[in-house]
N, C-alpha and C positions, 0 to 999 in steps of 0.2 A: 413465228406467225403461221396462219394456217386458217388457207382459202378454200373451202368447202364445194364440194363439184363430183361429179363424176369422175370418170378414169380420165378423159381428156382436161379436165377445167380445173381439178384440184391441184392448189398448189399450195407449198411446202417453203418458207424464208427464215432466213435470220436477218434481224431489224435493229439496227445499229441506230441509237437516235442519240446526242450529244447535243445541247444549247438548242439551235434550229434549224440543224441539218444528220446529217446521216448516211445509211446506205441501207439497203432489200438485197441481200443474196440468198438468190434462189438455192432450192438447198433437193435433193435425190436427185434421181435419176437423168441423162439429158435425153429427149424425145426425139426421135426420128421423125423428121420434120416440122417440129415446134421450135423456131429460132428463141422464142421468149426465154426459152430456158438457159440463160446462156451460164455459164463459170464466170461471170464477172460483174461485181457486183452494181447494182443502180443508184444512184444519188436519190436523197431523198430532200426534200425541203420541208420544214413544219411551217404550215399558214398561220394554226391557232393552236392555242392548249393553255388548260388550266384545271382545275382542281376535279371538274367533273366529265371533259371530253379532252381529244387531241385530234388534229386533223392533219393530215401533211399529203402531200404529192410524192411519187415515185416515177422518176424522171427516164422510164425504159428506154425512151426511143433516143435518149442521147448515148448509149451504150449497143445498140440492136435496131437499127433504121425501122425494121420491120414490125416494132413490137410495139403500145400505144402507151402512153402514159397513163397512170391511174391516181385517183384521189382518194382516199377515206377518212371518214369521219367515223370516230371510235371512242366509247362511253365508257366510262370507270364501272367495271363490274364491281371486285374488290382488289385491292393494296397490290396484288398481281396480276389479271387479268385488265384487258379490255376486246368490246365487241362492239360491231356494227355488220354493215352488209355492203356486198358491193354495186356497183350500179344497175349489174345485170340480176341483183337480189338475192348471192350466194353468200352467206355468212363468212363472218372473219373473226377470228383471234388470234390475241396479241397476248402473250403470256410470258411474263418477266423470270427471265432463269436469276437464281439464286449466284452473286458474286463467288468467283472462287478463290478463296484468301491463301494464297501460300503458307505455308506453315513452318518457321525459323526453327530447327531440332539443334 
């Protein structure tokens, strides 16, 4: 995932989503003095989803007091992507990595 922003506001996740829940681990660097950014990853819960959007909640502040939960609501680009924007209007992508198959030799 990947929250579009300046040097303070962009940020960088891996989005773990299974049936209708999940986890948001925040992913580079941690900020001196940004608690948000914490090594542990955030629950997530899916409200909606289906063949043309998905929506879910990212539950921060039960991980980081300090940090505010968020929602999105995200529109099937194509078969890998999806995008929307966040509340304060910075764009988001959600871009599905390819399975990695072990390989029996």
């Amino acid at each position: 995932a990947r929250i579009d922003g300046d040097a303070r506001t962009a940020r960088q996740g891996r989005v773990v989503i299974s049936n209708f829940g999940g986890h948001w681990k925040e992913l580079g660097p941690r900020r001196t003095g940004n608690p948000c950014r914490s090594t542990k990853p955030y629950p997530i819960t899916v409200q909606r989803s289906n063949y043309r959007e998905v929506e879910f909640t990212v539950w921060a502040a039960t991980v980081t007091k300090s940090c505010p939960n968020f929602s999105l609501t995200l529109r099937v680009v194509d078969e890998r992507t999806l995008s929307g924007t966040t509340d304060d209007g910075h764009e988001v992508r959600l871009t599905r990595e390819p399975v990695k198959r072990n390989t029996q030799r």
